[in-house]
C-alpha positions as a Markdown table, in Angstrom:
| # | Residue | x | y | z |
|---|---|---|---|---|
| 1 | Unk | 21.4 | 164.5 | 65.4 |
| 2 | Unk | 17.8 | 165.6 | 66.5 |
| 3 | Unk | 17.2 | 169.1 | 67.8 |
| 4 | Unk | 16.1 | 167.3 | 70.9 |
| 5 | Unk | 19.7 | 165.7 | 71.3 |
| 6 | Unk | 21.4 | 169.2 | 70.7 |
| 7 | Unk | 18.9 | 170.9 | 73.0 |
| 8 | Unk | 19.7 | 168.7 | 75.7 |
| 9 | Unk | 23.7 | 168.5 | 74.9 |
| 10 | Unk | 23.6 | 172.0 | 74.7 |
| 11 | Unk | 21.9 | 172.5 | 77.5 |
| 12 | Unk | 24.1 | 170.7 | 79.6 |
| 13 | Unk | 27.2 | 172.2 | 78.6 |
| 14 | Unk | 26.1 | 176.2 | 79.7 |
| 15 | Unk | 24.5 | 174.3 | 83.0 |
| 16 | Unk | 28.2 | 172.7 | 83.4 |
| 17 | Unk | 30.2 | 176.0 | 82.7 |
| 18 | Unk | 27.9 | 177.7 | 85.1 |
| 19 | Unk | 28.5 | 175.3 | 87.8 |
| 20 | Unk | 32.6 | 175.6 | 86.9 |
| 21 | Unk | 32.4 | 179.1 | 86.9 |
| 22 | Unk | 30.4 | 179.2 | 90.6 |
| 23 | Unk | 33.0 | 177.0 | 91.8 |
| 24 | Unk | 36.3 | 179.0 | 90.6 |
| 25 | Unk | 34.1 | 182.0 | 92.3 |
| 26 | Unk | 33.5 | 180.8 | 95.6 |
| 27 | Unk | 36.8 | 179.3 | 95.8 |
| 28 | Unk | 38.1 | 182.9 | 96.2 |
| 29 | Unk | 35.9 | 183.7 | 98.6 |
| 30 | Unk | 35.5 | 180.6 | 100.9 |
| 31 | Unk | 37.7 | 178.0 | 102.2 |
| 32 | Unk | 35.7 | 174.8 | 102.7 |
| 33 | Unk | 37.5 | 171.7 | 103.5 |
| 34 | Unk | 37.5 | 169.1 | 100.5 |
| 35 | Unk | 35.9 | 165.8 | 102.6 |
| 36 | Unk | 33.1 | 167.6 | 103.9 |
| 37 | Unk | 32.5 | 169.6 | 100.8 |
| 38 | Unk | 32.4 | 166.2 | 98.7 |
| 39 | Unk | 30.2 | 164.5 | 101.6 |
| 40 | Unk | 27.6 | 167.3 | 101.0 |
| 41 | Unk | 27.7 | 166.9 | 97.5 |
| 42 | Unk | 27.0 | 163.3 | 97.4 |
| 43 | Unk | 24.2 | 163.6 | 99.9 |
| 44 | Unk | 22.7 | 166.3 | 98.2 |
| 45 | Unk | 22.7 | 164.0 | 95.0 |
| 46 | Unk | 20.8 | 161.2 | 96.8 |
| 47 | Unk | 18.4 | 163.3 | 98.4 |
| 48 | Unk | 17.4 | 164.8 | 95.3 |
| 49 | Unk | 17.3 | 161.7 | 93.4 |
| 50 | Unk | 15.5 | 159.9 | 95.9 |
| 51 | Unk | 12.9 | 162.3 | 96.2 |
| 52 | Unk | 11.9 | 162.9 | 92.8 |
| 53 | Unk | 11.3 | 159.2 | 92.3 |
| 54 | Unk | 9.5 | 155.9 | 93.6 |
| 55 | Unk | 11.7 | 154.0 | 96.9 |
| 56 | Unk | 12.7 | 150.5 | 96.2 |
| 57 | Unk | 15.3 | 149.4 | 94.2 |
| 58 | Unk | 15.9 | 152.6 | 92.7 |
| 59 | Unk | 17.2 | 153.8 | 95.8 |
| 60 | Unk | 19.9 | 151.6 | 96.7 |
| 61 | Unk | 20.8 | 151.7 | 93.4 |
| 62 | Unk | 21.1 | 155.8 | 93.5 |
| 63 | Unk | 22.9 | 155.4 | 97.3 |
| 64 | Unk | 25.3 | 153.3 | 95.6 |
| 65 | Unk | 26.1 | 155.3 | 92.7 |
| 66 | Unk | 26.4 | 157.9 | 95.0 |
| 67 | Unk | 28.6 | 156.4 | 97.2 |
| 68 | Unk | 30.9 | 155.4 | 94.2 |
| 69 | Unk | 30.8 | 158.7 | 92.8 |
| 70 | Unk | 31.3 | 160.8 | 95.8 |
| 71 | Unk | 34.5 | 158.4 | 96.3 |
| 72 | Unk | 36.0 | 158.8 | 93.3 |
| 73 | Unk | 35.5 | 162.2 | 93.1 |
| 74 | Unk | 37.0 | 163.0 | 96.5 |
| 75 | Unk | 40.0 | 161.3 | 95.0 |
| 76 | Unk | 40.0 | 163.2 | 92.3 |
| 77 | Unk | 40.0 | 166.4 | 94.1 |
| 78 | Unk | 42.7 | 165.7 | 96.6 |
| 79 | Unk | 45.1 | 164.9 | 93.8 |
| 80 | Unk | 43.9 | 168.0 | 91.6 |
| 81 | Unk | 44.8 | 169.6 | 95.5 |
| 82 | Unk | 48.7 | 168.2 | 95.1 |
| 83 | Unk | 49.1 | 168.6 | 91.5 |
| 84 | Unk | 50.6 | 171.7 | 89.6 |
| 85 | Unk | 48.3 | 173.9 | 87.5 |
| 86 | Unk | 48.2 | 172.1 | 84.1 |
| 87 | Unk | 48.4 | 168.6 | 84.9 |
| 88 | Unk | 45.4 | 169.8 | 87.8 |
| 89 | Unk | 43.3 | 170.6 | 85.2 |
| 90 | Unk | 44.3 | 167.2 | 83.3 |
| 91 | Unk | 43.4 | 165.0 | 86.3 |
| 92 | Unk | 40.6 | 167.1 | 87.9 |
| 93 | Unk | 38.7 | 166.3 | 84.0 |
| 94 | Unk | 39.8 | 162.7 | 83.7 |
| 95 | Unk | 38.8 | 162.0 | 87.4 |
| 96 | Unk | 35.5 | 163.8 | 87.3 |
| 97 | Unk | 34.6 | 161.8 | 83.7 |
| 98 | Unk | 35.7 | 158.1 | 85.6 |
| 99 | Unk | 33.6 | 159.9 | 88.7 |
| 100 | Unk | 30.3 | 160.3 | 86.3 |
| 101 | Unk | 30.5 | 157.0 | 84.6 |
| 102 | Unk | 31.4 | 154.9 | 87.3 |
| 103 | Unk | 28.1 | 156.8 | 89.2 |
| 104 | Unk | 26.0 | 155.6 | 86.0 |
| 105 | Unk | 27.4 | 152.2 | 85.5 |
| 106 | Unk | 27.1 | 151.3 | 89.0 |
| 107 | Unk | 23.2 | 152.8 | 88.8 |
| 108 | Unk | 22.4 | 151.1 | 85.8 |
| 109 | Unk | 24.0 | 147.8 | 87.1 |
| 110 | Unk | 22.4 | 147.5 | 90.3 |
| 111 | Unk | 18.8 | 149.1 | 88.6 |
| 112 | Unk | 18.8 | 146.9 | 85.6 |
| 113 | Unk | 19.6 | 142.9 | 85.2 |
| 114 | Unk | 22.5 | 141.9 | 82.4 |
| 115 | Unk | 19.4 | 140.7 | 80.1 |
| 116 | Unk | 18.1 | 144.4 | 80.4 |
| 117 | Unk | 21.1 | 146.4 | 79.7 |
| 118 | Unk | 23.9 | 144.5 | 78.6 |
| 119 | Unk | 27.2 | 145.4 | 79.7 |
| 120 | Unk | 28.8 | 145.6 | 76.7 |
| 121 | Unk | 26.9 | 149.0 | 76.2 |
| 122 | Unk | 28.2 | 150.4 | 79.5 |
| 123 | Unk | 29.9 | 153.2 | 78.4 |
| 124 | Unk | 27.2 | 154.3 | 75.9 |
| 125 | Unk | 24.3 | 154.9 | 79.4 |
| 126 | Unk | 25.5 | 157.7 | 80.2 |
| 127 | Unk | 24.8 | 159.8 | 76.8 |
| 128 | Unk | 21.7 | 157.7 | 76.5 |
| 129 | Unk | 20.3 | 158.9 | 79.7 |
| 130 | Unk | 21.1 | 162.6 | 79.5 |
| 131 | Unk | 20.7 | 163.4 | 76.1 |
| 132 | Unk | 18.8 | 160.1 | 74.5 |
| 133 | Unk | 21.9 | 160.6 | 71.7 |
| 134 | Unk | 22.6 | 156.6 | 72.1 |
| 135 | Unk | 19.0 | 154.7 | 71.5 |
| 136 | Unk | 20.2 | 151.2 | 70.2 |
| 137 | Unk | 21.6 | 149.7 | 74.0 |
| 138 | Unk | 21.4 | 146.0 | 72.7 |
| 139 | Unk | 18.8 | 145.0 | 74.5 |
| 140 | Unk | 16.9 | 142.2 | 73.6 |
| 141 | Unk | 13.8 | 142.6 | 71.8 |
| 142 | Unk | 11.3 | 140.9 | 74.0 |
| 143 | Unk | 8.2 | 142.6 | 74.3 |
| 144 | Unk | 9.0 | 145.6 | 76.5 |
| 145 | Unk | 7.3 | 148.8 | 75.2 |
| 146 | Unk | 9.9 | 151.2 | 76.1 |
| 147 | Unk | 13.0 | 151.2 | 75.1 |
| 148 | Unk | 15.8 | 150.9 | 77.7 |
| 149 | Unk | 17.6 | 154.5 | 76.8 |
| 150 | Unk | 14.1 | 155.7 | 77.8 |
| 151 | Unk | 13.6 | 153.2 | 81.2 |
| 152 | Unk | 17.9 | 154.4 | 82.5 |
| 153 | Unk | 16.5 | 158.0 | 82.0 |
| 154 | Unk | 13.4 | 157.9 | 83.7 |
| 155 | Unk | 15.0 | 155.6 | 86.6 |
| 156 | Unk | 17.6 | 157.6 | 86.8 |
| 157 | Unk | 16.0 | 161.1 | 87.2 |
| 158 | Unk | 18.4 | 164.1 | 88.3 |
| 159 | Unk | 21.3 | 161.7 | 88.7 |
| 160 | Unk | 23.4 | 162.1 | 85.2 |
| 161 | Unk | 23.2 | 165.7 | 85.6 |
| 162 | Unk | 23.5 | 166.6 | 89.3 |
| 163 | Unk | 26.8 | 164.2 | 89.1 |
| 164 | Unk | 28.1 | 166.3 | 86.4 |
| 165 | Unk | 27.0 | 169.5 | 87.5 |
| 166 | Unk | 28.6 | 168.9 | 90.9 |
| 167 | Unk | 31.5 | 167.3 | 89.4 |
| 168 | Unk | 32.8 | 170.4 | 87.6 |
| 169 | Unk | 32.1 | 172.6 | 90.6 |
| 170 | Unk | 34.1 | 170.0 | 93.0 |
| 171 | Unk | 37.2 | 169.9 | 90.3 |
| 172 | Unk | 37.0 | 173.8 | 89.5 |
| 173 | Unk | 36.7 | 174.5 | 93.3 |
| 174 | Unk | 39.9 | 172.7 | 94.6 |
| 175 | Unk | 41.7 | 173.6 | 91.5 |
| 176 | Unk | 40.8 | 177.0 | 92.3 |
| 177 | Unk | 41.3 | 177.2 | 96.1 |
| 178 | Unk | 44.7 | 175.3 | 95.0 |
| 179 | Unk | 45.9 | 178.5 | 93.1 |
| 180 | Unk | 44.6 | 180.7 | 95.4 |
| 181 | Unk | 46.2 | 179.2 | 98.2 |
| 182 | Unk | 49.8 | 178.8 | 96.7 |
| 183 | Unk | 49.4 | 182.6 | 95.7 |
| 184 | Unk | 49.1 | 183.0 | 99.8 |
| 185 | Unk | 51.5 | 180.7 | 100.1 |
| 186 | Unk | 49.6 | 178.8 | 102.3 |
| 187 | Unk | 48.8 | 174.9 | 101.9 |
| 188 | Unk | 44.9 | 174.9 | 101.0 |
């Protein structure tokens, strides 16, 4: 692996524990509602993506990626709300991961055509895009100067890492508010 990839990797893991840690913290100290928190947190992922890129097509693919993962995620939260402790934390990190990749798939499908980015590589745009750890996508060798790892990244923008960053603070905040509220023995 390049020192880029580890950089990057690296990089995103402290930025994730950070956001997990921020939401276990304000957990104890606020009680937000799950819908609306989730709502802001799938607005705030369009607006930023939207903004730091060119309109078009880029942006209904980003409002539906953020639609999907914003979905999924709320899902994910209300069950990590109902479940016990350990199997919380189990289905708070397999729902957030389906949340992130379904976000990405759902970008890359609606950016890029099948001849672009075959689907067969689907799960594999996610790392590409964040980290540029995946380069050979199977695209098709015809004539485009940059390679498609590079074209999902730029397109892409803030997206892979706001929806993970988010994600962890959405799972770690219910699962947190969760505890703190059986403590009080009240339902949170």
């Amino acid at each position: 692996m390049s020192s880029e990839v580890l950089f990057f990797s690296g990089a995103a893991v402290v930025l994730l524990a950070v956001a997990v840690m921020l939401g276990r913290a304000l957990a104890k100290r606020h009680r937000w509602r799950l819908l609306p928190l989730v709502v802001t947190l799938a607005a705030s992922v369009l607006v930023l993506t939207v903004i730091t890129g060119p309109l078009g097509v880029r942006s209904l693919a980003v409002l539906l990626a953020a639609s999907l993962w914003g979905a999924v995620l709320l899902a994910t939260v209300f069950l990590v709300r109902r479940s016990h402790s350990r199997l919380a934390i189990t289905v708070g990190g397999i729902g957030a991961v389906i949340a992130i990749q379904a976000a990405m798939v759902a970008f890359v499908v609606t950016r890029f055509s099948a001849t672009e980015a075959p689907r067969e590589y689907a799960l594999l745009w996610l790392p590409a895009a964040m980290t540029g750890a995946v380069r050979n996508l199977g695209e098709p060798g015809s004539g485009v100067e940059t390679p498609l790892w590079v074209r999902i990244s730029q397109d892409a923008g803030p997206l892979p890492l706001s929806v993970v960053l988010l994600s962890g603070f959405a799972v770690a905040y219910a699962a947190r508010r969760r505890s703190v509220a059986r403590a009080a023995g009240v339902q949170g």
